[in-house]
Structure formats: structure tokens, C-alpha cells
C-alpha positions in Angstrom: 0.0 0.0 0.0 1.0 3.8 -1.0 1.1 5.8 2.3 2.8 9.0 0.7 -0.1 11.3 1.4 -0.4 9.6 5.0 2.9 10.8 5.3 2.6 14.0 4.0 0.1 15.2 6.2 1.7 14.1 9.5 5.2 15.7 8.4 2.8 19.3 8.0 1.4 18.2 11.6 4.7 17.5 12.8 5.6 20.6 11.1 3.6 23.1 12.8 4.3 21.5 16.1 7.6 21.9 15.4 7.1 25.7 14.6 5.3 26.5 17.8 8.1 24.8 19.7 10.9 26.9 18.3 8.9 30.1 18.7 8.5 29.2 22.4 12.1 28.8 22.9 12.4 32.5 21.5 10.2 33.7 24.4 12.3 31.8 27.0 14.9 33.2 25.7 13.8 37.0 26.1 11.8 36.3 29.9 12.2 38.3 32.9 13.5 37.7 36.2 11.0 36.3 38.6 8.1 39.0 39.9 9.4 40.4 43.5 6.1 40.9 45.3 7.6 43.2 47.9 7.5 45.9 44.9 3.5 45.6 44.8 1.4 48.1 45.4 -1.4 45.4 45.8 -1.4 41.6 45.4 -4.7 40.2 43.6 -4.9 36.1 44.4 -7.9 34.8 41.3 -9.8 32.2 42.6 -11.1 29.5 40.3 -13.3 27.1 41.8 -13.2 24.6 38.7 -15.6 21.5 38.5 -16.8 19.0 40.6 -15.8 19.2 44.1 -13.6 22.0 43.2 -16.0 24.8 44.0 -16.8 22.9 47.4 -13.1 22.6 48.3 -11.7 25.8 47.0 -14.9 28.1 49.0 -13.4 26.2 52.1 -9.3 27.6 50.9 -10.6 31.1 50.2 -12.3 31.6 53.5 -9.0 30.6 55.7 -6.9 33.2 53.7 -9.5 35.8 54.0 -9.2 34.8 57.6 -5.8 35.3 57.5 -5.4 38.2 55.0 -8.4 40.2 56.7 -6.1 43.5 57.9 -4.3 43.1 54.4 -7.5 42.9 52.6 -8.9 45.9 54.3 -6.2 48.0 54.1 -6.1 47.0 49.9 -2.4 45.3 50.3 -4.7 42.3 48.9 -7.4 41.8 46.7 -9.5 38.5 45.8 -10.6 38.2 42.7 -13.4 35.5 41.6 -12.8 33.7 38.3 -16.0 31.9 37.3 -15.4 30.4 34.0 -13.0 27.8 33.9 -15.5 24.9 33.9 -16.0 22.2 31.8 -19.0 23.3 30.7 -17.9 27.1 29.6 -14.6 25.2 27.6 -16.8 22.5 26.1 -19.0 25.4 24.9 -16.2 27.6 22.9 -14.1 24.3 22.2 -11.1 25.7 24.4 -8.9 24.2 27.3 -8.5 27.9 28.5 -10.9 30.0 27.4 -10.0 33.3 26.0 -12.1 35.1 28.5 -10.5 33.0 31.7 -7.2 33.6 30.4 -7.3 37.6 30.4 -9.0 37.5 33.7 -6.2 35.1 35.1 -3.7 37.3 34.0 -5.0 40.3 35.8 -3.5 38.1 39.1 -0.4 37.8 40.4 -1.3 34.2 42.1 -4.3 31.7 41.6 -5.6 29.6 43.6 -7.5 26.5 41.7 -9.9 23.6 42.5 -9.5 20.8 40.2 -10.7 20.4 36.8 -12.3 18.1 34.2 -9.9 16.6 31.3 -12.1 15.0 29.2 -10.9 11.3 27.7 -12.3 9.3 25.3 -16.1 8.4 25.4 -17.1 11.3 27.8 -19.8 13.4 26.6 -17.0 16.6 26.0 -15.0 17.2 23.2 -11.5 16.2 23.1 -9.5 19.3 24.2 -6.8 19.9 26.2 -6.4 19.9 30.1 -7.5 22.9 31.3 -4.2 23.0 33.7 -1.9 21.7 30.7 -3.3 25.0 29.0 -3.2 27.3 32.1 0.8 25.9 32.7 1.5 26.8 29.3 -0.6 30.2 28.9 0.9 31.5 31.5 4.4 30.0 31.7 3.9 27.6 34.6 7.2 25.9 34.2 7.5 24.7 37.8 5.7 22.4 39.5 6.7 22.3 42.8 5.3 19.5 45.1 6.8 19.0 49.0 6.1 15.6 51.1 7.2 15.4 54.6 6.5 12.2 56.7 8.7 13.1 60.2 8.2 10.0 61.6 9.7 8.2 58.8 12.7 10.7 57.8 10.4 11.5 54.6 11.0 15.1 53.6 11.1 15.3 49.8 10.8 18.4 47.4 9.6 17.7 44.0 10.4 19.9 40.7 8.2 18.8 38.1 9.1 20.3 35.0 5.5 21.7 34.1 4.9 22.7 30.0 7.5 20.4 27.9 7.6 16.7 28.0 5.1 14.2 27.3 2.1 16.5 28.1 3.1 19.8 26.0 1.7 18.9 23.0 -0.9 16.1 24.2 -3.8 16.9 22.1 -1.9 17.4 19.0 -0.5 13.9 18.1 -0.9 11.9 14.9 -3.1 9.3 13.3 -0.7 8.5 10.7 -3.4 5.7 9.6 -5.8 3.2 11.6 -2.8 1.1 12.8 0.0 3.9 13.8 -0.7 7.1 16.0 2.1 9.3 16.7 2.1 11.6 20.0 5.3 13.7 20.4 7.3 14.4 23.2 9.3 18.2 23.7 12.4 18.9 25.4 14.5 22.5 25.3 17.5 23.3 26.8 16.0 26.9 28.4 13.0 24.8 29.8 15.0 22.1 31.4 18.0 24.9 32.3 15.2 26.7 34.1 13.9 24.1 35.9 17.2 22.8 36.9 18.3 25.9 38.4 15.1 26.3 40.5 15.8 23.0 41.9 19.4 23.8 42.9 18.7 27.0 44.1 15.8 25.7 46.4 18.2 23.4 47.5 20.8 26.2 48.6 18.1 28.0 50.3 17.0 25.2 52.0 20.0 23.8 52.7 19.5 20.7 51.1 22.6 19.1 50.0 21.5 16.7 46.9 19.4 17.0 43.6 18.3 14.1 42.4 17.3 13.9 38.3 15.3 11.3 37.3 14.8 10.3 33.5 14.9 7.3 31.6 17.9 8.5 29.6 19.1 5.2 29.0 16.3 4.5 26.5 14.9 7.9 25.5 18.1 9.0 24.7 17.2 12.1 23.2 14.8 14.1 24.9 15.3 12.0 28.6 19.1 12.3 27.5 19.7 16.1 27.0 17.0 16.8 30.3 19.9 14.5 32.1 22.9 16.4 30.5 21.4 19.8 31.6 21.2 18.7 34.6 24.8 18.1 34.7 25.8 21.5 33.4 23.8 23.2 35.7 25.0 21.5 38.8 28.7 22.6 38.4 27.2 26.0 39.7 26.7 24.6 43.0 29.4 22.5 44.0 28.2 22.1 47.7 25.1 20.3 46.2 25.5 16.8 45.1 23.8 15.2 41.8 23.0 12.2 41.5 20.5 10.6 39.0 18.5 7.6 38.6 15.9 6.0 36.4 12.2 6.6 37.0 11.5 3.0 36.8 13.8 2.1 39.9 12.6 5.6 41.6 9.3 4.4 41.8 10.4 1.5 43.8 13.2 2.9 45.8 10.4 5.2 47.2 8.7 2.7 48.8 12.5 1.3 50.4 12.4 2.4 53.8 16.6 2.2 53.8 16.9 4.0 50.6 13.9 6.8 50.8 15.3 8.8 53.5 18.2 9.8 51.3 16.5 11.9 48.6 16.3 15.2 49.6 15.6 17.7 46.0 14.5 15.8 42.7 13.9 17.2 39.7 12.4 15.3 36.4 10.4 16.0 33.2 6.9 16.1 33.5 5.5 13.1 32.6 7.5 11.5 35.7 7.2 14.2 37.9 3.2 13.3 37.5 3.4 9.6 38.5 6.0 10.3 40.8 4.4 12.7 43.1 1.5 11.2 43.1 2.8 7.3 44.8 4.9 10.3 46.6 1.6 11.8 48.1 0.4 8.6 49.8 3.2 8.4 52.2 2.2 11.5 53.5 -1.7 10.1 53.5 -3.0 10.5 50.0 -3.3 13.0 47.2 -6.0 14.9 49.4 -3.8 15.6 51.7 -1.0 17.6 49.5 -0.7 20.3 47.8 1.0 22.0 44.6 2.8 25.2 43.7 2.4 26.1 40.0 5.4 28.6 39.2 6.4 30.9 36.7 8.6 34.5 36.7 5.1 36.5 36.7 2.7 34.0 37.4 2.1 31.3 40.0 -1.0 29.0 40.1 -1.7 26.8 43.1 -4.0 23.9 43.5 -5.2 20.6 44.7 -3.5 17.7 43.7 -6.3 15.4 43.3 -9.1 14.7 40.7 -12.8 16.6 40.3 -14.2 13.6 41.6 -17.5 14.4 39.4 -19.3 10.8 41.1 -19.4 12.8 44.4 -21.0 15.7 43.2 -23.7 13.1 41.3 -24.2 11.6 44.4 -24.5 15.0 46.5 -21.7 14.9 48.8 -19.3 17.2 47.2 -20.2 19.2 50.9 -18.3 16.3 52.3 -15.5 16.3 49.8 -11.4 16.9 52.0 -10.1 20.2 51.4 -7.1 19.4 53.1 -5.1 19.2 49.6 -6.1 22.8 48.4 -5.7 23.9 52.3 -1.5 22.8 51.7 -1.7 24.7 48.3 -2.8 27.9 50.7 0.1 27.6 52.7 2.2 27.7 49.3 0.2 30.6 48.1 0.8 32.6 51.1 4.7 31.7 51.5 5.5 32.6 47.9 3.8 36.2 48.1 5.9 36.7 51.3 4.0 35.9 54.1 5.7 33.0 55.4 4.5 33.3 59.3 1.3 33.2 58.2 2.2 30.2 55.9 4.0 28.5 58.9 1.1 29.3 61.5 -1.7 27.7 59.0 0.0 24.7 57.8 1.3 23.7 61.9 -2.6 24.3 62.4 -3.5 22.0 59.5 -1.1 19.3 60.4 -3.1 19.7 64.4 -5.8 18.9 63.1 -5.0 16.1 60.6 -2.7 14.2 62.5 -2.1 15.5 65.8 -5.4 16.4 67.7 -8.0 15.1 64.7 -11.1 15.9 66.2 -12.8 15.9 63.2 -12.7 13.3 60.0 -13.3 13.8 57.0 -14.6 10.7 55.2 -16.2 12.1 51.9 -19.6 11.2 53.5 -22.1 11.9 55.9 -20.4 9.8 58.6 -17.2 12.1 58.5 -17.4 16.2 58.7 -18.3 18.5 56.3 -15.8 20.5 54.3 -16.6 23.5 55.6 -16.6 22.2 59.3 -13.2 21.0 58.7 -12.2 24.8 57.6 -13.5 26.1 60.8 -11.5 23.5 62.9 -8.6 24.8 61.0 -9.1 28.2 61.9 -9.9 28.1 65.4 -6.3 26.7 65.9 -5.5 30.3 64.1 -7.5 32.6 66.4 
């Protein structure tokens, strides 16, 4: 059989990804430094609820840092600002991961904090765009994902770097069905998006006084992409010679996790973004579950922050979206509130969150009517804060 038209038109596709890659890399080239928020006049945190128990959740967020940012907020150091159209519905409606409307309203923020969101897959009733955080990451030049896990007890204190808008997921919804037997999808690597991420990594590392990064790729095989991510790596360690590098293979990662003797020894790791998903996530149940952690979304002028965990539509069907934990989008509050420069009030909310979780736990949260409500669980938080 001829394929040469087949061909053809996935070499345009391939093409025009290509194109928007290398016009990406330009704007890398020319960015800023990072935004210093000490230079603000006012700070303006957006707050997109998203779908399914986002909403819920979020409502539950927002009321602890109004708590917390009430003198701030009065004396217009802060402002909240509520973003309503980042739903499934609204992006199924003008065919968009980020609609045009919810982008320009996002970028009238410094920082967002965002409930989770819907990504459709195949044989939902939506059609087949983009994820809506995929599309924010990348609108907005979310490069860093930034993920901590601390489990005392078991000498757990881990950092994540997730590279957040190259890799696997960059160019998800634009692969190739060459014919009915071969699809294509495409995976991205640059040297200013890994660089970037790299050096974010190390210089956490300095600031925390960590003393290893660890890369993790599967450069062995993916010897291109996984390959130059690795040699990046490399080059930008010699920068920071108190700081060792070591790297290792996300297949063995995953399993040297779960090794009680060898666990305790990571410290800093930074990996592409494919494996920075999967890896956070077995990460997160040391430390009691996705619902229980949070993420920091960072780029130079924008910073998004969010649960972890899914939209968990079935609880919403089944009404107890009231009942859903907000404990994972609680953690990304504490992130929030560090990275705008209020670390005491950071430190003060998350010792109060850990109180009740683990320490005092007066009140459970069981996603049903047996446990406490969302909202019940955010006032037990803040009446450690009074």
C-alpha cells in the first residue's frame, strides 16, 4: 500500500508543532526575572473554583486566607478576585482548554488559587481538548511544578520539581493518526526549559539547605529528549558545588520510594513532566493521599496553586461534594501565602493543619455523611489560628 499522502500530512502536523516549539524557545529566551512581590502596590490572588468538588473545596481555601489576610485585605495590600469560567462546561461550549475570556482574567492576578478540573478522555460526553491546567501551565508559563512531602516520623522530607509545559504533556492533544494502525504523539524537550527548571531546583536546594538533587529520567532508553534533560542537569550543577547530583531511572525511583533504607536519602528531585506526575502522586500517599497535599504552579510573573487530586464528578452526582477533604487545596494555601511573602502566616496555617490532621484530629473527613463537612473542617482549622 502507497502511504505517501499519510505521510505527507503528518510531516505538515509534525511541522507546525515543530514551529510553535521553536517560537516558544524565543520567548524563553527574552523572559524576565521572577516577579518580586515586595515591589506591589497590591497583590490580587484569582480564585477559580473549577468543576466537581472543586468549588466545594476551593470556598473552604478562600475563607481561611481571607481569615488570615483580613487587615491586608482591608487596608487594599490584597485583593481577591473571583474567576468563574474555567468549567467544563464554559470550555466545552467555545471548544477551548482555556478560554480566551478566563485567560485575560487570570492574567489580571499575580497568584491563583484553583480547584480541580475536568480533562475529558475518550467516550465522555465533552470534546476532546486539552487539560485545562496543561493550557493554564503553558498560557501562563507555569514551568514549575513544585510538590513538597514530609513524613517526620519516617525521615520523609522530599521536594519535587516537576518540569510543568515540555515533556510528554506539551503537545498532548496534537499527536498523529498517521493511519488506523499507527498514531504518533510527540514528546518536547528544550535546553532553556529544562536549564530553568534545573536551576530552580538547585537553588531551592541552597536556600533550604539541602545538600542533593536528584534527576530522574529514563535517559538510557529515551536517549534524546530523557538524554539532553539528564545532560542539563549536569551543566547546571557545576554552579553549585556544595550540592550533590545524582540521577536515577524513573522505573527504579518508583520502587526505591517505597525502600524504607533507601527513601530517606532523597532530599531535592527534579524530572520532566511526565514523571514528575506519576511520581508525586505514589509520593503523596506516604504522607496520607493526594487529598492531603498540595502544589505550587510557578512561573517569573505568574504562580497557580491547587489541589492535587481529581474533580471527583461521582461525588457531586451523588451529593456529597459538601463532604469532599479540602485538606489538599488547604497545603496549596500555605504555598500561596509563603510565595507572596507571608511565610509566618504560611507557617502558622500549615502547623494548624497538620493539628488537626494528625495530631489532635477531632474531626474526620470521610467524603460522606459519617465524617465532617468541608466546611466544618475549615473552621476547625481556623480556630487553631485565632
Amino acid at each position: 500500500m502507497d502511504y505517501t499522502t499519510q505521510i505527507t500530512e503528518a510531516k505538515e502536523k509534525f511541522g507546525q508543532v515543530l514551529s510553535e516549539q521553536l517560537n516558544r524557545v524565543e520567548k524563553m529566551k527574552a523572559e524576565k526575572d521572577f516577579l518580586d512581590f515586595s515591589t506591589l502596590d497590591k497583590i490580587v490572588i484569582g480564585v477559580v473554583g473549577g468543576d466537581g468538588i472543586g468549588p466545594a473545596i476551593t470556598e473552604q481555601a478562600e475563607r481561611i486566607l481571607k481569615f488570615l489576610l483580613k487587615d491586608e485585605t482591608e487596608a487594599g495590600k490584597v485583593e481577591f478576585k473571583e474567576i468563574t469560567g474555567c468549567t467544563i462546561e464554559h470550555r466545552a461550549e467555545v471548544n477551548q482548554a482555556l478560554p480566551d475570556d478566563v485567560l485575560e482574567e487570570l492574567k489580571q492576578c499575580h497568584v491563583i488559587l484553583k480547584g480541580p478540573t475536568t480533562t475529558p478522555r475518550q467516550g465522555d460526553p465533552w470534546p476532546n481538548i486539552e487539560s485545562a491546567n496543561v493550557a493554564m501551565r503553558k498560557a501562563l508559563d507555569l514551568f514549575a511544578n513544585v510538590r513538597p512531602v514530609k513524613v517526620p516520623e519516617e525521615g520523609i522530607d522530599w521536594t519535587f520539581y516537576r518540569e510543568n509545559t515540555e515533556g510528554g504533556y506539551a503537545v498532548g492533544s496534537k499527536g498523529v493518526n498517521v493511519t488506523d494502525d499507527l498514531a504518533i504523539d510527540f514528546v518536547v524537550q528544550t535546553h532553556e526549559g529544562t536549564e530553568r527548571i534545573a536551576r530552580a531546583a538547585f537553588e531551592y536546594a541552597k536556600k533550604a539547605g539541602k545538600t542533593r538533587v536528584t534527576c530522574v529520567t529514563k535517559a538510557n532508553v529515551i536517549k534524546t529528549t530523557d538524554g539532553n534533560f539528564l545532560s542539563v542537569c549536569k551543566e547546571v550543577a557545576k554552579d553549585y558545588p556544595g550540592i550533590e547530583l545524582d540521577d536515577w531511572y524513573i522505573d527504579i525511583m518508583t520502587a526505591k520510594l517505597v525502600d524504607p533504607k533507601r527513601r530517606t536519602q532523597f532530599q531535592v528531585l527534579v524530572l520532566p513532566n511526565l514523571y514528575g506526575d506519576i511520581l508525586t502522586d505514589e509520593a503523596a500517599e506516604f504522607q496520607g493521599g493526594v487529598g492531603t497535599a498540595g502544589s505550587a504552579n510557578i512561573g517569573k510573573r505568574y504562580a497557580m496553586f491547587e489541589a492535587i487530586h481529581g474533580s471527583a464528578p461521582r461525588m457531586v452526582q451523588e451529593g456529597r461534594d459538601i463532604y469532599a477533604d479540602p485538606c489538599s487545596i488547604i497545603r496549596a494555601a500555605v504555598m500561596l501565602l509563603e510565595h507572596i511573602g507571608y511565610a509566618d502566616k504560611a507557617k502558622a496555617l500549615e502547623n494548624a493543619l497538620d493539628e488537626c490532621m494528625y495530631t489532635e484530629k477531632k474531626l474526620q473527613i470521610t467524603g460522606r455523611d459519617t465524617g465532617a463537612t468541608s466546611a466544618e473542617f475549615a473552621d476547625y482549622v481556623m480556630s487553631k489560628l485565632s
